[in-house]
N, C-alpha and C positions, 0 to 999 in steps of 0.2 A: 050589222057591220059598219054602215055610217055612222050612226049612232058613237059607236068603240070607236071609231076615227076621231070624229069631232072631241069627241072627251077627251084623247089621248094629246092631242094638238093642245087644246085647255087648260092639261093639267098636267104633262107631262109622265105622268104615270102610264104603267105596263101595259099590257094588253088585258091578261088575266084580270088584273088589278080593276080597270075600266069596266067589264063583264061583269064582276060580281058586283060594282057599286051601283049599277042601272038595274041589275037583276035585282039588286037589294030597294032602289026607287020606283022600281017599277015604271020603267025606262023616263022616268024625268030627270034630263037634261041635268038643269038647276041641283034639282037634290042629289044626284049621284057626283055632281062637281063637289057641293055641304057635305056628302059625306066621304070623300076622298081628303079632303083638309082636316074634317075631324082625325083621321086616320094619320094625318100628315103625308099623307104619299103626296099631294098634289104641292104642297108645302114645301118637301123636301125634294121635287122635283124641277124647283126655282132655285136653287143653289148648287146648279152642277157647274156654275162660274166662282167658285170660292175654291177655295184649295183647303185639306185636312196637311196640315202642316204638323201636328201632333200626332203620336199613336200607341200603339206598342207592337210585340212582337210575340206569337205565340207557338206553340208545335206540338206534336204527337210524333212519339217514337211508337209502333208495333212491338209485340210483348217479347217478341223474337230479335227483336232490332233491325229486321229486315227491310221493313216499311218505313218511311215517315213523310211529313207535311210540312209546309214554314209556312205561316200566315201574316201579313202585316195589316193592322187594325188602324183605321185613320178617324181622326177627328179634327177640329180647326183649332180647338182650345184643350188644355194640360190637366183642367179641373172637369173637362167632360172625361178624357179618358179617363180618368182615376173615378168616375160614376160608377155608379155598384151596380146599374142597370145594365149600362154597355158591359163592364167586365164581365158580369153574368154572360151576357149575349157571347163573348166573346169565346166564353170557357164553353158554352152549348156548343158554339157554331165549329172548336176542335173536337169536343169530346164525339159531334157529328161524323169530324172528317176522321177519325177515328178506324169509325164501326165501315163508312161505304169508301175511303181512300177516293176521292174524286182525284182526277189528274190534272185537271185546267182551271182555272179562274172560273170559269163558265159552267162547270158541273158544281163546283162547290156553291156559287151562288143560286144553282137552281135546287141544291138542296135540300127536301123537306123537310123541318120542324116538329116537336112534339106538337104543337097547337095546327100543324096543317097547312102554316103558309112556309113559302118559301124563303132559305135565310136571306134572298132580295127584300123581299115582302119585308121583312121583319125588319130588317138596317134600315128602308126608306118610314117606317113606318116612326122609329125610335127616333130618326131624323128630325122628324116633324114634333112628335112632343117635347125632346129634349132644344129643338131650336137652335141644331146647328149641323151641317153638313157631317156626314157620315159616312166612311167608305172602307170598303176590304181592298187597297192599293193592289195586291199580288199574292203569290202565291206559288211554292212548287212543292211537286211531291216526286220522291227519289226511291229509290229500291235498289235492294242487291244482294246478291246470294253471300255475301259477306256480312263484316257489320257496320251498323249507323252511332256516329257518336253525334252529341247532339250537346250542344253551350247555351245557357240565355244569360247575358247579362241582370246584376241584381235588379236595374231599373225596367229590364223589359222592355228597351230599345235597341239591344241590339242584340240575335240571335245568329244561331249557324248550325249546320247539318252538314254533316264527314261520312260520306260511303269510303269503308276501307276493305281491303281485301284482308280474307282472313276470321277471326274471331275474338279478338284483346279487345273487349269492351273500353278497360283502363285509356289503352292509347289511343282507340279512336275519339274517347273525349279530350285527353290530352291535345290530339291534333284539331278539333274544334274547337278549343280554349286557343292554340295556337293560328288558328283565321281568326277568330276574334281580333284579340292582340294587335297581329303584324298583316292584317289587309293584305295577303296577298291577290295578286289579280291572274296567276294560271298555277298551275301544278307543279308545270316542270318548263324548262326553257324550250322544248321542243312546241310547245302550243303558243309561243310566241310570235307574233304574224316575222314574216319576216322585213316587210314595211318599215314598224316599228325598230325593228335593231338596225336597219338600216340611216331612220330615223335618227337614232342613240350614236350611230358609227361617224355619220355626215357632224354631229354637235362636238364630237371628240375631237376628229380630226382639224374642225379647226380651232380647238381650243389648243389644241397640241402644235399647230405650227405658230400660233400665235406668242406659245411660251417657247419657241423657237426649236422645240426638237427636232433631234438628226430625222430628214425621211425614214434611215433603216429602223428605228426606233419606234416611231408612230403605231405600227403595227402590233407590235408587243406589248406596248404601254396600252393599247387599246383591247385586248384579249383580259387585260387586269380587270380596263374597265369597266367591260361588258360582263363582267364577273362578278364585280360589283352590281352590276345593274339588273342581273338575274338575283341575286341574293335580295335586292330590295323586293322585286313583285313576282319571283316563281315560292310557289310554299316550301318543296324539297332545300331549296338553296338558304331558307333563311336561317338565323341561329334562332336554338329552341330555347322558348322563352321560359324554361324549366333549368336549360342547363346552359348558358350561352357560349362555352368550350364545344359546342353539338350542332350540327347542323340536321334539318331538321332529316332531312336521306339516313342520317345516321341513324337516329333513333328509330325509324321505321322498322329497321333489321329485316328488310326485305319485304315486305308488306307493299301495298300499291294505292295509293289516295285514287280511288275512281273520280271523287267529282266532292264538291262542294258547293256552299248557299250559302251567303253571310247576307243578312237584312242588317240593317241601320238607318236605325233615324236619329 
C-alpha cells in the first residue's frame, strides 16, 4: 500500500492503475513509474491544469424512448476531436451507457470496456498517446414513463433531450429541436426563483419612472413586461420555431415537458 501511495503521488495515476503497474514491475518503483508513461496514464495525469475547451456531444435514446443519456466529450484541440481514435472511444463509451444506463458521471466513468479496463482507464490512457488532455465534462441520464425526444445538432456540439408526457414521438423531437434553437432556461414561469422576477421587476420599475410613467401605470406596463420576460427563458411561453403565430403551450395540446438537458459547446 506504500508502494501504491508513493506511485500515485508520482504519477498522478488511479489507484487500480498503480497496482497493476508495480504488479506488472514486480514492485520496482522506476519501472512501474516507465510503465505508467508508456501507457500515458502518468502523462496524462500532468495535464489536469489545461482546459478541453473543444468537444462534442453525444446520446442514446432506449428502443422504447424511455431511457436516455447526454454525454459531453472534451478535448483541448478541434483536430483531436475529429480523431477516428477518440470518436471511436466515444461511440463505445454510448453504445456502453446504452446496455448498463449508468446515472452519475461516476458510474459511467467506472464503466467496464470490452478490453477490461475502465472507460477512466481508457480516456487517461488515449490522453497520453494522443498528447493532449482528454475529458468526459458531464453527463445526465433522464427517464420517464412517457416519451424522450432527443436533437444533435449537424456539428455535434450541441445536443438536448425532452422528457414529455404522453407518446408523440414527432413532437417531442419537435420540442428538442425547439431548446436547441431558443435556450430556454425553465419550463414554465412557475420554476422561476422568485428573486429573479423580482430582480426583472426592481430594472423595470425604474426604467419606467425614468421614462416618466404615471405610478397608476407602472404596474400594468410592468405585467407586459414580465410577459415578455418569461417568453424569452420559460419554453412553454416562447414562439414555436416551426410556426411563430404558436406559442410553444399551444402546440403541446395538453401534453407536459417533464424536464430537459441542452449541452453546448
Amino acid at each position: 500500500m506504500e508502494q501504491i501511495k508513493l506511485l500515485r503521488e508520482k504519477t498522478g495515476a488511479g489507484m487500480v492503475d498503480c497496482k497493476k503497474a508495480l504488479d506488472e514491475a514486480n514492485g520496482d518503483l522506476e519501472k512501474a513509474i516507465e510503465i505508467l508513461r508508456k501507457k500515458g496514464i502518468a502523462k496524462a495525469a500532468k495535464r489536469d491544469d489545461r482546459e478541453t475547451k473543444e468537444g462534442m456531444v453525444k446520446f442514446a435514446v432506449s428502443d422504447d424512448s424511455k431511457k436516455a443519456i447526454i454525454i459531453e466529450f472534451g478535448a483541448e484541440t478541434d483536430f483531436v476531436v475529429r480523431n477516428e481514435q477518440f470518436q471511436k472511444f466515444a461511440e463505445d463509451v454510448v453504445a456502453l451507457a446504452k446496455v448498463n444506463w449508468p446515472t452519475d458521471l461516476e458510474a459511467l466513468l467506472n464503466m467496464t470496456m470490452a478490453d477490461g479496463n475502465s472507460v477512466k482507464s481508457n480516456l487517461d490512457n488515449m490522453s497520453g498517446v494522443i498528447g493532449e488532455k482528454l475529458s468526459i465534462g458531464k453527463m445526465n441520464f433522464i427517464e420517464t414513463t412517457g416519451i424522450i425526444g432527443a436533437y444533435l445538432h449537424a456539428n455535434n456540439k450541441l445536443g438536448v433531450l425532452v422528457a414529455l408526457s404522453g407518446s408523440d414521438t414527432d413532437l417531442a423531437r419537435d420540442i428538442a429541436m425547439q431548446v436547441a434553437g431558443a435556450n430556454p432556461k425553465y419550463i414554465t414561469p412557475a420554476e422561476v426563483e422568485q428573486s429573479e422576477i423580482d430582480k426583472e421587476k426592481d430594472v423595470y420599475a425604474v426604467q419606467l419612472k425614468a421614462e416618466g410613467k404615471p405610478e397608476q401605470m407602472i404596474e400594468k406596463i410592468m405585467e407586459g413586461k414580465l410577459a415578455k420576460f418569461y417568453e424569452g427563458i420559460c419554453l412553454v411561453k416562447q414562439e414555436y420555431i416551426k410556426d411563430d403565430k404558436l406559442k410553444v403551450e399551444q402546440v403541446l395540446k395538453g401534453a407536459t415537458v417533464e424536464k430537459f438537458v441542452r449541452y453546448s459547446l
